[in-house]
mmCIF file of the N, C-alpha and C atoms, coordinates in Angstrom:
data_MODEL
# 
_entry.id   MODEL 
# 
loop_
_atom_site.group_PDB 
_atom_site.id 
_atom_site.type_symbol 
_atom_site.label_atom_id 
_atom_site.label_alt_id 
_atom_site.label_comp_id 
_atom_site.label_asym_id 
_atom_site.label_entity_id 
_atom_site.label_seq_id 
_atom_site.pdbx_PDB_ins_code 
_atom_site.Cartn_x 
_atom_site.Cartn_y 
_atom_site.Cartn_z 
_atom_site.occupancy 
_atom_site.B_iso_or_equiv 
_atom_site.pdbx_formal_charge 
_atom_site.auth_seq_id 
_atom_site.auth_comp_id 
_atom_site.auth_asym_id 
_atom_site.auth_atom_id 
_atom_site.pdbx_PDB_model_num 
ATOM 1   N N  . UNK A 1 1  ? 0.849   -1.178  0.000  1.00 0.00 ? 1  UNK A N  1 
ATOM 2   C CA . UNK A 1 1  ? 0.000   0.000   0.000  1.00 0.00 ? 1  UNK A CA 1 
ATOM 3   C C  . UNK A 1 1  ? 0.889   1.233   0.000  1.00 0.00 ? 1  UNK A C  1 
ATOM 4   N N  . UNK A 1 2  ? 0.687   2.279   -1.070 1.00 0.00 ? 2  UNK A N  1 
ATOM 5   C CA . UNK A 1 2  ? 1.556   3.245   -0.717 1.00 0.00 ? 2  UNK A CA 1 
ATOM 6   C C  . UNK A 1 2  ? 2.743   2.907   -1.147 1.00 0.00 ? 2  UNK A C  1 
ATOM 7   N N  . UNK A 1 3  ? 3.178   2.116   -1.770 1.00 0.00 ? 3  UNK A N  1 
ATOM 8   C CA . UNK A 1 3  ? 4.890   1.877   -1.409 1.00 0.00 ? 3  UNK A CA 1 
ATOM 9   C C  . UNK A 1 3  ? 5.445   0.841   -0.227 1.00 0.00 ? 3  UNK A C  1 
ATOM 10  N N  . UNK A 1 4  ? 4.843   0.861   0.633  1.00 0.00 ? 4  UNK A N  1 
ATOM 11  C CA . UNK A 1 4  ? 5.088   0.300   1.734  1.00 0.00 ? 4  UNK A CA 1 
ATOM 12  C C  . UNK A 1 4  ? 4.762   -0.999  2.351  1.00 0.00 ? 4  UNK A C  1 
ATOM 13  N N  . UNK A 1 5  ? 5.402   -1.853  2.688  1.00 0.00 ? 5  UNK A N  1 
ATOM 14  C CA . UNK A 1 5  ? 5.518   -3.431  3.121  1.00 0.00 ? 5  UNK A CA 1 
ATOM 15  C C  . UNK A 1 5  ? 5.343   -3.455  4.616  1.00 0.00 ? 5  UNK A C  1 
ATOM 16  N N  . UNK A 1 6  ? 5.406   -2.569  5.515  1.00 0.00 ? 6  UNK A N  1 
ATOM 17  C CA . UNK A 1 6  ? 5.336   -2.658  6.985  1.00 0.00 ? 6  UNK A CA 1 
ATOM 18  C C  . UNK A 1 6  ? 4.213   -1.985  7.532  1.00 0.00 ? 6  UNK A C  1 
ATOM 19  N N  . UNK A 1 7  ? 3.119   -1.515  7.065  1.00 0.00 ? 7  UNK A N  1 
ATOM 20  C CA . UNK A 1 7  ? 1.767   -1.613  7.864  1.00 0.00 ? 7  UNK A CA 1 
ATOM 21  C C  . UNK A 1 7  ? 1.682   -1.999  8.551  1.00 0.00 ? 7  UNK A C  1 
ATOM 22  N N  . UNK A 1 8  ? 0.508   -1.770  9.717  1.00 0.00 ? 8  UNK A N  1 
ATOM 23  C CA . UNK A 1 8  ? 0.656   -2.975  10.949 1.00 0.00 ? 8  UNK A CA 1 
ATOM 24  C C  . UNK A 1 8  ? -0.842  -1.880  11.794 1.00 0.00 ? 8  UNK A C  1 
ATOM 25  N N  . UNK A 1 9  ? -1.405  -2.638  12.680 1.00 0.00 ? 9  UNK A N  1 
ATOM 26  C CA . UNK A 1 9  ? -2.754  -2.826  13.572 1.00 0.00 ? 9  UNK A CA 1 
ATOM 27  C C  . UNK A 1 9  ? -2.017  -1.778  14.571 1.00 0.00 ? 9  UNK A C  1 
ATOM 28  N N  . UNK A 1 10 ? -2.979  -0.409  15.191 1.00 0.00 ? 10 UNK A N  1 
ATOM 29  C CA . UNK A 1 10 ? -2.199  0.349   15.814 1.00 0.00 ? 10 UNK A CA 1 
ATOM 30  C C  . UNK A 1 10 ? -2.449  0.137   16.927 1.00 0.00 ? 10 UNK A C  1 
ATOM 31  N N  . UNK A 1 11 ? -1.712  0.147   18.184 1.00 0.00 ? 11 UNK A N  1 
ATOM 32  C CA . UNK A 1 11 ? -2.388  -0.271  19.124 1.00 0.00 ? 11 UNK A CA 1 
ATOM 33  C C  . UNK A 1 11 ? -3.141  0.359   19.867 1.00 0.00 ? 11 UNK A C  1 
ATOM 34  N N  . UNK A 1 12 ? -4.321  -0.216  21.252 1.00 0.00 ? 12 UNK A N  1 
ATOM 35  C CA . UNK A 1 12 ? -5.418  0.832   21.414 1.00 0.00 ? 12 UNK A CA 1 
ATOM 36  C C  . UNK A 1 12 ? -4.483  2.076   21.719 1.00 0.00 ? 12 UNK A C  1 
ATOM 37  N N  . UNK A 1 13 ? -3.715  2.297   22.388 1.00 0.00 ? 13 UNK A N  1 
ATOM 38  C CA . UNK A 1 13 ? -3.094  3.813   22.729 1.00 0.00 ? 13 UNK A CA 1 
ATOM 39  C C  . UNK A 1 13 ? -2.925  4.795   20.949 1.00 0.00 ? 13 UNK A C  1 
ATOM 40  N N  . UNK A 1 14 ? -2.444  4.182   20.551 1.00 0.00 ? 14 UNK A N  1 
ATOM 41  C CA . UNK A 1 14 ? -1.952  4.550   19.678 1.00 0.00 ? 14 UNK A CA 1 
ATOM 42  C C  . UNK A 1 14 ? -3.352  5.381   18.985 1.00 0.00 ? 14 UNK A C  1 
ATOM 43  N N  . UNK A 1 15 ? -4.493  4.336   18.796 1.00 0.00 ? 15 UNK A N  1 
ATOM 44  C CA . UNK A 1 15 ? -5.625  4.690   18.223 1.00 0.00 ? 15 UNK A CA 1 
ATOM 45  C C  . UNK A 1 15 ? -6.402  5.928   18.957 1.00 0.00 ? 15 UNK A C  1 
ATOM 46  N N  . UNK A 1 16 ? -6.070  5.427   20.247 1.00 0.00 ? 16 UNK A N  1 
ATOM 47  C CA . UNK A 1 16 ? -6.684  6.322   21.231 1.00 0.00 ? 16 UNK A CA 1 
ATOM 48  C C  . UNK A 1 16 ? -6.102  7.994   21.404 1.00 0.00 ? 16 UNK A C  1 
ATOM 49  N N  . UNK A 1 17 ? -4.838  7.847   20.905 1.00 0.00 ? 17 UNK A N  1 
ATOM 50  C CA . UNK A 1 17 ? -3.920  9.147   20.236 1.00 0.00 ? 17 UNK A CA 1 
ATOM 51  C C  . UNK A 1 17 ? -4.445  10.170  19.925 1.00 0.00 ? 17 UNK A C  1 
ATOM 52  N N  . UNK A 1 18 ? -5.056  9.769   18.838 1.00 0.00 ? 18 UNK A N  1 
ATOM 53  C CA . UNK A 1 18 ? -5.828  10.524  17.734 1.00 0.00 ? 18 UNK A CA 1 
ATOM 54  C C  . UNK A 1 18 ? -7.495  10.754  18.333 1.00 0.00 ? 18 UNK A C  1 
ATOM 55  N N  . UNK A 1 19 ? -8.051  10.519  18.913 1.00 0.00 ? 19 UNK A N  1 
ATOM 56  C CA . UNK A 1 19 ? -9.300  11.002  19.330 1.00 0.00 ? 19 UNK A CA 1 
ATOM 57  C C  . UNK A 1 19 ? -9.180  12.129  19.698 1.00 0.00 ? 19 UNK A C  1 
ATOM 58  N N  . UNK A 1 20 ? -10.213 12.819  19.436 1.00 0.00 ? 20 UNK A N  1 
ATOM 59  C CA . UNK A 1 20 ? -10.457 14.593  19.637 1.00 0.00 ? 20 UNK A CA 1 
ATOM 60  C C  . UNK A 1 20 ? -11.922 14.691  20.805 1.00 0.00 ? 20 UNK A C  1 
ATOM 61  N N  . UNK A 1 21 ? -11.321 14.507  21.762 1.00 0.00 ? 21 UNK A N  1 
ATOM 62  C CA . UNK A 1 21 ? -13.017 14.447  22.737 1.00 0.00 ? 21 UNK A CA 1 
ATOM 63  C C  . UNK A 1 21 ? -13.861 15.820  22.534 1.00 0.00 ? 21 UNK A C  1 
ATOM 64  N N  . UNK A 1 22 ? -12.876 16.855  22.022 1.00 0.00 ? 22 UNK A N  1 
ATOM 65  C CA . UNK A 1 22 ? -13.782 18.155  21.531 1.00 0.00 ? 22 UNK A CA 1 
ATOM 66  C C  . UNK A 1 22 ? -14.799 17.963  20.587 1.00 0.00 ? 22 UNK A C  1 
ATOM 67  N N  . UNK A 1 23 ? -14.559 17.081  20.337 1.00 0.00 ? 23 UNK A N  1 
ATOM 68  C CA . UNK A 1 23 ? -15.151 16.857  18.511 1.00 0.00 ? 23 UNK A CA 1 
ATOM 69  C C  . UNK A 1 23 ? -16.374 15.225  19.043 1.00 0.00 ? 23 UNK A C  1 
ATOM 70  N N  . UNK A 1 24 ? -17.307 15.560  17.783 1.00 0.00 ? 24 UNK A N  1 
ATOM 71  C CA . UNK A 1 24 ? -18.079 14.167  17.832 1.00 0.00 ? 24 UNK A CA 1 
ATOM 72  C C  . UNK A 1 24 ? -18.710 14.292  16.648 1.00 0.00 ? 24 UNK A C  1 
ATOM 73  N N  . UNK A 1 25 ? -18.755 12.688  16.335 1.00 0.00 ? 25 UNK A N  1 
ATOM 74  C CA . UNK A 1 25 ? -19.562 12.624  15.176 1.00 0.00 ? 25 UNK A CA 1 
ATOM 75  C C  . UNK A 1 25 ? -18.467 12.786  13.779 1.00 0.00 ? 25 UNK A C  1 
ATOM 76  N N  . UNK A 1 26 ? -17.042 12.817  13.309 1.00 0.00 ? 26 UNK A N  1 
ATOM 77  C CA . UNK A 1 26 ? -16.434 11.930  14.084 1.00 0.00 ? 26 UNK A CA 1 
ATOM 78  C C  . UNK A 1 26 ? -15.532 12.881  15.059 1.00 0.00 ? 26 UNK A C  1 
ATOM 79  N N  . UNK A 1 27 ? -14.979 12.023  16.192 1.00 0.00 ? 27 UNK A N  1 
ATOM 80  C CA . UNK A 1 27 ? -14.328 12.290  17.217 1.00 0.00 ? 27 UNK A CA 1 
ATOM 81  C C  . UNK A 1 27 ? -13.203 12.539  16.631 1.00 0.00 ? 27 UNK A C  1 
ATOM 82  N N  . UNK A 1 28 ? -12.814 13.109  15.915 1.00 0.00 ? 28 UNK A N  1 
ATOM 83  C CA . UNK A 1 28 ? -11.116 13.292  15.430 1.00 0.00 ? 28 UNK A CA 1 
ATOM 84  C C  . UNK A 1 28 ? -11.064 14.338  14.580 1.00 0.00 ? 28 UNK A C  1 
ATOM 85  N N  . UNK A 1 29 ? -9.963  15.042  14.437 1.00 0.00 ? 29 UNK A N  1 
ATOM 86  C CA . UNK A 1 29 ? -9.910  16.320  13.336 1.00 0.00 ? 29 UNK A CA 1 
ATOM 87  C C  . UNK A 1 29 ? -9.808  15.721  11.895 1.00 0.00 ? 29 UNK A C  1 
ATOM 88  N N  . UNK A 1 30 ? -11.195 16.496  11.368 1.00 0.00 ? 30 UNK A N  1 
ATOM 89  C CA . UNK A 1 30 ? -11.422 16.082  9.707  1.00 0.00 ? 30 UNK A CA 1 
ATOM 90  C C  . UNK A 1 30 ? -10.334 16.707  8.896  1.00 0.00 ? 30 UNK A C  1 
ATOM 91  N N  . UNK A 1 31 ? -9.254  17.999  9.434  1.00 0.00 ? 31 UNK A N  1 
ATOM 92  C CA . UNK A 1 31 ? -8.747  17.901  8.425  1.00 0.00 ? 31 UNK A CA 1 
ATOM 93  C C  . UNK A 1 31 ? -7.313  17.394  8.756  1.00 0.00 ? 31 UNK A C  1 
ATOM 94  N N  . UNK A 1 32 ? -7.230  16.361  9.406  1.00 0.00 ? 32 UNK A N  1 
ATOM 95  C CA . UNK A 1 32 ? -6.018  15.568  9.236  1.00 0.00 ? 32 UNK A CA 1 
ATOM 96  C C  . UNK A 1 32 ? -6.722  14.253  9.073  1.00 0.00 ? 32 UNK A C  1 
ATOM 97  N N  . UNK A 1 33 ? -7.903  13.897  9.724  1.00 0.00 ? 33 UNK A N  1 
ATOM 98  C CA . UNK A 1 33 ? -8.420  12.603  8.807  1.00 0.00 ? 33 UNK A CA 1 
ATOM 99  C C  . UNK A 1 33 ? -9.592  12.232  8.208  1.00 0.00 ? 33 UNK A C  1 
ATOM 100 N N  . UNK A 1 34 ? -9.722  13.048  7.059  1.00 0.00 ? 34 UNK A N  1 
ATOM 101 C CA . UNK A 1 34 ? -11.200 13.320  6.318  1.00 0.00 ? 34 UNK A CA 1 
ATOM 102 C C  . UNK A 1 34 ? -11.737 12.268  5.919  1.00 0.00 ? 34 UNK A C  1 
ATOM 103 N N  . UNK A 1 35 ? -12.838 12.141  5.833  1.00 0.00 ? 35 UNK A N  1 
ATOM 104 C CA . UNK A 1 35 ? -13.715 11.090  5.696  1.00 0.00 ? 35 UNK A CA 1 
ATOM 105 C C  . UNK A 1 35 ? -13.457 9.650   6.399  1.00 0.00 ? 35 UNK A C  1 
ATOM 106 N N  . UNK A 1 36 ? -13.543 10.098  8.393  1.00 0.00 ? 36 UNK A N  1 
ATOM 107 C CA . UNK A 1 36 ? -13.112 9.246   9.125  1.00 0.00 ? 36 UNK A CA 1 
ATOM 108 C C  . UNK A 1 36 ? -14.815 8.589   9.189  1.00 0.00 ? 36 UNK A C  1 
ATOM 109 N N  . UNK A 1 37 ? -15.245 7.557   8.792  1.00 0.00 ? 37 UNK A N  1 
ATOM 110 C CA . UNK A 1 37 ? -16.340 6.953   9.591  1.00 0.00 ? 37 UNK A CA 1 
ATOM 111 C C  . UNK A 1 37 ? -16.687 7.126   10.665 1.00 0.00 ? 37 UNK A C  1 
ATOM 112 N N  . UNK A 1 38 ? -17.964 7.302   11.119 1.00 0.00 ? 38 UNK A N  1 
ATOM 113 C CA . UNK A 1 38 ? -18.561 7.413   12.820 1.00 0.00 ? 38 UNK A CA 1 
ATOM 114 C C  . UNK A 1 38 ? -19.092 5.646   12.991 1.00 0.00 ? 38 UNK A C  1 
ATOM 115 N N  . UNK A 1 39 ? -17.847 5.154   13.446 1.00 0.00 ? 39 UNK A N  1 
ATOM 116 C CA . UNK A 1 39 ? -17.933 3.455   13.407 1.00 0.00 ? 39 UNK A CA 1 
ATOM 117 C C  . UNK A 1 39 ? -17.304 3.097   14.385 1.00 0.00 ? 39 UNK A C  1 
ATOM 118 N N  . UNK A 1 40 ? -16.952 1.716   14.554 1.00 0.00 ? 40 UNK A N  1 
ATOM 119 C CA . UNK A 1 40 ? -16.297 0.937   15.451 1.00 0.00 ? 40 UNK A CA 1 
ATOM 120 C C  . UNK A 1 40 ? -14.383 0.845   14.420 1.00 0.00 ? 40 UNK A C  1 
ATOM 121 N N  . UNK A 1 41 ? -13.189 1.882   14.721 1.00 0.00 ? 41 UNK A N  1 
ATOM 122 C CA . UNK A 1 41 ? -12.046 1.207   14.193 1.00 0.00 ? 41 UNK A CA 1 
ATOM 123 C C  . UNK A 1 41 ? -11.195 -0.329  15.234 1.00 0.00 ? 41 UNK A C  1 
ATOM 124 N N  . UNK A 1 42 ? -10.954 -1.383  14.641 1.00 0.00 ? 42 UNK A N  1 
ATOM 125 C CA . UNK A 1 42 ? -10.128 -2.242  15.218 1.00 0.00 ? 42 UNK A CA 1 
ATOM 126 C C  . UNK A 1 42 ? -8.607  -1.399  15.787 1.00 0.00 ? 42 UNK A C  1 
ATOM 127 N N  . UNK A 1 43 ? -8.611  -2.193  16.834 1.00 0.00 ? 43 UNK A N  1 
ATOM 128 C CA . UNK A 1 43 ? -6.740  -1.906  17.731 1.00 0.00 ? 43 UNK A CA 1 
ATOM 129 C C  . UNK A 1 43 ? -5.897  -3.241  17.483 1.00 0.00 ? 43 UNK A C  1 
ATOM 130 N N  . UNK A 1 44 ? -4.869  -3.050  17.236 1.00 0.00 ? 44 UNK A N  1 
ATOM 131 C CA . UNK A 1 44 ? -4.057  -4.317  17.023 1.00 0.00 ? 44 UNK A CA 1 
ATOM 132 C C  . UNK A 1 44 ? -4.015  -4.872  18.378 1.00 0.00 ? 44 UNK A C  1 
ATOM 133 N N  . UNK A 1 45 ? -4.674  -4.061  19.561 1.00 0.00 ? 45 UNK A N  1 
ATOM 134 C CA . UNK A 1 45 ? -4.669  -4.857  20.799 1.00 0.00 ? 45 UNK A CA 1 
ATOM 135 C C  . UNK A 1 45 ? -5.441  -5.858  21.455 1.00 0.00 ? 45 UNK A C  1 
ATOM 136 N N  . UNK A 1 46 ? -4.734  -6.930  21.545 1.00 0.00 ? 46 UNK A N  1 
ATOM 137 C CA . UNK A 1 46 ? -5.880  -8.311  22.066 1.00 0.00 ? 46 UNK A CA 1 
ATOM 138 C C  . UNK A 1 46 ? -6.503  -8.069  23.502 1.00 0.00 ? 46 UNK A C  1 
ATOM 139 N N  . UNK A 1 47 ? -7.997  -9.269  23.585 1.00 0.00 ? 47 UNK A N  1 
ATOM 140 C CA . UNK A 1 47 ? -8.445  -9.146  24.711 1.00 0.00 ? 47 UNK A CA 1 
ATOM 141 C C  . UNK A 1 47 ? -9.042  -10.592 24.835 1.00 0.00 ? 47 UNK A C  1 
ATOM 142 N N  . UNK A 1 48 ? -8.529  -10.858 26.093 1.00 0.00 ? 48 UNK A N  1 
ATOM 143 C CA . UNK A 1 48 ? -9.071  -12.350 26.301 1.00 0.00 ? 48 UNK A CA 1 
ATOM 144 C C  . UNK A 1 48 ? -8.397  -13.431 25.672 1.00 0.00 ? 48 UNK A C  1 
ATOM 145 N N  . UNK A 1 49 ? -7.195  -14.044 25.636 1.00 0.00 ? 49 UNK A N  1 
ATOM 146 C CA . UNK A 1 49 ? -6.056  -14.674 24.088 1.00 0.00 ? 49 UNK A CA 1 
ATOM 147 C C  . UNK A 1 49 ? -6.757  -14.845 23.337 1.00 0.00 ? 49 UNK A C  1 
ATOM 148 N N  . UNK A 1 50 ? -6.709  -13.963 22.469 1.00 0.00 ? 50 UNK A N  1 
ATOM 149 C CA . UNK A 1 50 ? -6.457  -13.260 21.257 1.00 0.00 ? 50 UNK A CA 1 
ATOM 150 C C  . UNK A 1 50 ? -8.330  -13.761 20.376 1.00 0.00 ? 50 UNK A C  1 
ATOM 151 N N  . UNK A 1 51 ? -9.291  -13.809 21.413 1.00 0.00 ? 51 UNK A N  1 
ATOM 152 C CA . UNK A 1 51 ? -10.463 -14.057 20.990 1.00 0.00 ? 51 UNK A CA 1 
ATOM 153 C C  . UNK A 1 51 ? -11.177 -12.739 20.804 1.00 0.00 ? 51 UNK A C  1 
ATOM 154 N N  . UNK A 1 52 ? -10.405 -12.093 21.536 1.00 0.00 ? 52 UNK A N  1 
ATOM 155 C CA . UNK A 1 52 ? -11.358 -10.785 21.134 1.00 0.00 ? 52 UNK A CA 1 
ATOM 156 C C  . UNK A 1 52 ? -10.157 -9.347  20.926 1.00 0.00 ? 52 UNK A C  1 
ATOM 157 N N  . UNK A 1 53 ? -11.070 -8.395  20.502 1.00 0.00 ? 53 UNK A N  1 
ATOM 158 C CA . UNK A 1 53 ? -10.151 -6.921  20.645 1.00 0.00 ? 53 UNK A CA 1 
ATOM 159 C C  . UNK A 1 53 ? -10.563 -5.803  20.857 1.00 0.00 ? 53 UNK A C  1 
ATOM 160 N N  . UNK A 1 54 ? -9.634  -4.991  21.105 1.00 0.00 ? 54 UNK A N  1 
ATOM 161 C CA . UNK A 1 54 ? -10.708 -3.659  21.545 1.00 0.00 ? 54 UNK A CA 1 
ATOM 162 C C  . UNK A 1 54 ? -10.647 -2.983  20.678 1.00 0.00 ? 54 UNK A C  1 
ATOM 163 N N  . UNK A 1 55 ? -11.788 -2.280  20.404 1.00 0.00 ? 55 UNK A N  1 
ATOM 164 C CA . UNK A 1 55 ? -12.172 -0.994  19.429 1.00 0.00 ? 55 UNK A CA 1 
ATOM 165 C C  . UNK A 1 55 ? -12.546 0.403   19.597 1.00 0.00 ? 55 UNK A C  1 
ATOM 166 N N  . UNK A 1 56 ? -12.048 1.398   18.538 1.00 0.00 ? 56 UNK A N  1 
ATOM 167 C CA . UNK A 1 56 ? -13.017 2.689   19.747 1.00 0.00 ? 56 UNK A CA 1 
ATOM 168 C C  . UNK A 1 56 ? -13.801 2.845   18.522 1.00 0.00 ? 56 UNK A C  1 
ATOM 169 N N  . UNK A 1 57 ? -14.987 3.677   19.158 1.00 0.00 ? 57 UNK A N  1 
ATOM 170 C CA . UNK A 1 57 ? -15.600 4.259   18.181 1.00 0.00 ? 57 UNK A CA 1 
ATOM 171 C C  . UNK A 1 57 ? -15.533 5.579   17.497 1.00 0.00 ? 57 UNK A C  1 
ATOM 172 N N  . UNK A 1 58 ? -15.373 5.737   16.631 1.00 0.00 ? 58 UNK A N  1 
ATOM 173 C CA . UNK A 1 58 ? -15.488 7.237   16.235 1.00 0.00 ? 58 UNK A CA 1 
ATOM 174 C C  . UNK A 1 58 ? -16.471 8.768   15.898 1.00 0.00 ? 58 UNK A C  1 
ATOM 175 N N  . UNK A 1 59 ? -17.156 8.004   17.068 1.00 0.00 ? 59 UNK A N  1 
ATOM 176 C CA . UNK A 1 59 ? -18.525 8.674   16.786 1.00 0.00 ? 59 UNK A CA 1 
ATOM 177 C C  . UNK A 1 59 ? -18.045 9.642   18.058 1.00 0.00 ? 59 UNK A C  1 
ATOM 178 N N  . UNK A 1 60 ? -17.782 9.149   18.789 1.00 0.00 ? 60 UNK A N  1 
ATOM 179 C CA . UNK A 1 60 ? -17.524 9.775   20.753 1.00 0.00 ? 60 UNK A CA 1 
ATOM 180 C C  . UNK A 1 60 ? -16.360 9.440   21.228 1.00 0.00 ? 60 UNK A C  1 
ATOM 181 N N  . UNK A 1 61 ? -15.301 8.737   20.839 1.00 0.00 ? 61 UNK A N  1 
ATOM 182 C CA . UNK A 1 61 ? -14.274 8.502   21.555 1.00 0.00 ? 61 UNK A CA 1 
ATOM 183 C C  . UNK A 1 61 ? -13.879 6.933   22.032 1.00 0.00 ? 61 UNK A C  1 
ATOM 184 N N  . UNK A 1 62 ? -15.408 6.591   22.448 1.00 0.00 ? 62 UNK A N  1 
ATOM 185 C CA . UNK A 1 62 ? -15.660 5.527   23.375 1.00 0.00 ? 62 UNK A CA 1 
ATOM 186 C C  . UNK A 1 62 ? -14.763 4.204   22.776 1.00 0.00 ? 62 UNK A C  1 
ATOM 187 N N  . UNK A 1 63 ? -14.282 3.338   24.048 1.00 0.00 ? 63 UNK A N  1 
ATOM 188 C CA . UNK A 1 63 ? -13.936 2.068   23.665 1.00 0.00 ? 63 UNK A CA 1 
ATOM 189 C C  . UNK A 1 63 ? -15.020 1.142   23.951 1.00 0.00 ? 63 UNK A C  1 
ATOM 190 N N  . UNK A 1 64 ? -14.348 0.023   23.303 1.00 0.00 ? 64 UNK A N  1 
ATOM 191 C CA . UNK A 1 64 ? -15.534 -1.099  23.675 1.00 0.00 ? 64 UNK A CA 1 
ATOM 192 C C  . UNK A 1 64 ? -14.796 -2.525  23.025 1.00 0.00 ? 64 UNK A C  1 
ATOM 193 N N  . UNK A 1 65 ? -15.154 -3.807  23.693 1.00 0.00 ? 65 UNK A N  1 
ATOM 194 C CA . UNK A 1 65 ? -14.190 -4.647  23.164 1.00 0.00 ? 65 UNK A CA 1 
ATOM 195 C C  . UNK A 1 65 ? -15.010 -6.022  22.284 1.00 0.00 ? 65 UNK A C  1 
ATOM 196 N N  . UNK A 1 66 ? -14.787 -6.275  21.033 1.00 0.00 ? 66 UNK A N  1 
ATOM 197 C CA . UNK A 1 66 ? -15.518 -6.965  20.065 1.00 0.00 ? 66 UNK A CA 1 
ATOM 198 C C  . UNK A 1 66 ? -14.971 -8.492  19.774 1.00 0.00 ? 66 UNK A C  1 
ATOM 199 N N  . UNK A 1 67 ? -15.625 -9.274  20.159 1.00 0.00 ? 67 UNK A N  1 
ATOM 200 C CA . UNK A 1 67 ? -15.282 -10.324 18.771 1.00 0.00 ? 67 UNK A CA 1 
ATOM 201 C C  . UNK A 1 67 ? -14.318 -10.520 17.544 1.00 0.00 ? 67 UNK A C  1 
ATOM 202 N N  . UNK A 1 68 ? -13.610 -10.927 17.345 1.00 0.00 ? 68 UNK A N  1 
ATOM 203 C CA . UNK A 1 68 ? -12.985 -10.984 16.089 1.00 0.00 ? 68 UNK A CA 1 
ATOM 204 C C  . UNK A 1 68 ? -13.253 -11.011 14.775 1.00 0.00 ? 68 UNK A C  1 
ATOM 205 N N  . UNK A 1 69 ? -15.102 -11.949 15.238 1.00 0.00 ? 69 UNK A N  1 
ATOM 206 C CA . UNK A 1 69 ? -15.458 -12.007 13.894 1.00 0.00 ? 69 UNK A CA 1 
ATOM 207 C C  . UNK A 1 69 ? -16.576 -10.821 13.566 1.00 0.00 ? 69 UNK A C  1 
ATOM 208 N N  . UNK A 1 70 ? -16.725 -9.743  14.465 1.00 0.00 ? 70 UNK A N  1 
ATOM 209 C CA . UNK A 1 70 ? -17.370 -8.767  13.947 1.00 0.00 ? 70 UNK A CA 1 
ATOM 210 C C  . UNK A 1 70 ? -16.793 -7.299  12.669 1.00 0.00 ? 70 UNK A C  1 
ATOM 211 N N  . UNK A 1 71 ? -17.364 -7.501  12.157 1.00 0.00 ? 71 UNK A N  1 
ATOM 212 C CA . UNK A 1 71 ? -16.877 -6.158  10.857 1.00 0.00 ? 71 UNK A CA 1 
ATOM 213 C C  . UNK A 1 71 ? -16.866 -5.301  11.361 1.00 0.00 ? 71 UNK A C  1 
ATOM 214 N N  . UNK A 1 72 ? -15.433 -4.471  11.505 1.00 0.00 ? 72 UNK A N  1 
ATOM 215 C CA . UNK A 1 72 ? -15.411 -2.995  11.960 1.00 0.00 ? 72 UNK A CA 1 
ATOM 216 C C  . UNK A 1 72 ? -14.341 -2.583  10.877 1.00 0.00 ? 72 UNK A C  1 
ATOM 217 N N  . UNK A 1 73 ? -14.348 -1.185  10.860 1.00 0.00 ? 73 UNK A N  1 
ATOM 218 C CA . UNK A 1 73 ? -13.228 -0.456  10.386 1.00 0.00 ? 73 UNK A CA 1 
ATOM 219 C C  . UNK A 1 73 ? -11.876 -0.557  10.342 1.00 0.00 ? 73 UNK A C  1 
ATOM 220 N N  . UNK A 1 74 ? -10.951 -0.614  9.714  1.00 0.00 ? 74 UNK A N  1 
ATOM 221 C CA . UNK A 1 74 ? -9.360  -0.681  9.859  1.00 0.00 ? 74 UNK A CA 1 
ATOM 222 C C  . UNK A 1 74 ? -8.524  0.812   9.777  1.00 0.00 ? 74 UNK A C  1 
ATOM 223 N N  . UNK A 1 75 ? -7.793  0.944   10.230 1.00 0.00 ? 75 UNK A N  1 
ATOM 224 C CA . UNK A 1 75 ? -6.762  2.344   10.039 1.00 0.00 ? 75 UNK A CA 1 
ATOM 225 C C  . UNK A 1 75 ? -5.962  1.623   10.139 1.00 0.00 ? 75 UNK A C  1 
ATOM 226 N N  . UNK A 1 76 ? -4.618  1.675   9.188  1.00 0.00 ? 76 UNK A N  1 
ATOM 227 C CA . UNK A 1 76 ? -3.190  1.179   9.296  1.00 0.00 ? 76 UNK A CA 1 
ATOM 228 C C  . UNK A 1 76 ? -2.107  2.186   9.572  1.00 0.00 ? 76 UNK A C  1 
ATOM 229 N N  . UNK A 1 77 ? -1.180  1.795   9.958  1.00 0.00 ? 77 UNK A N  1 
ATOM 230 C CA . UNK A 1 77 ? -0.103  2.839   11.104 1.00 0.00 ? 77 UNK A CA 1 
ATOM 231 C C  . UNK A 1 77 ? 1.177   2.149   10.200 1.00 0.00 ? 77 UNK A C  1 
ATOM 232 N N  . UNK A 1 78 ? 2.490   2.906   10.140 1.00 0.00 ? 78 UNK A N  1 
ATOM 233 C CA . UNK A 1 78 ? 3.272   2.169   10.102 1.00 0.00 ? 78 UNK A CA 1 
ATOM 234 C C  . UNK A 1 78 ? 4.652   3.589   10.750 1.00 0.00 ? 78 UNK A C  1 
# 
């Protein structure tokens, strides 16, 4: 992607970085990440071995921890 071979799952801090609690709807500054979904993004961080993970949402900030096999959003970090 991009050029680039080392992508990788950011972890919840990492994800949690970027939240803008000023902001909602989405929770993050549009103009560093425009057309962010108001969804659930995945964290490369596990919960429970490795059956589940946590996610935040980008609607409010909020975390919450999902299933593996539920469809959420991806952001890649490298």
């Amino acid at each position: 992607l991009c050029g680039f071979r080392d992508w990788r799952m950011p972890t919840r801090k990492e994800l949690e970085s970027i939240i803008d609690f000023g902001r909602s709807n989405p929770a993050i500054d549009p103009g560093y990440f425009p057309n962010t979904k108001v969804w659930y993004f995945w964290s490369g961080s596990s919960y429970v071995e490795n059956l589940q993970a946590w996610s935040l949402y980008f609607g409010t900030g909020d975390n919450n921890i999902h299933d593996r096999s539920v469809s959420n959003h991806v952001r890649l970090v490298r």
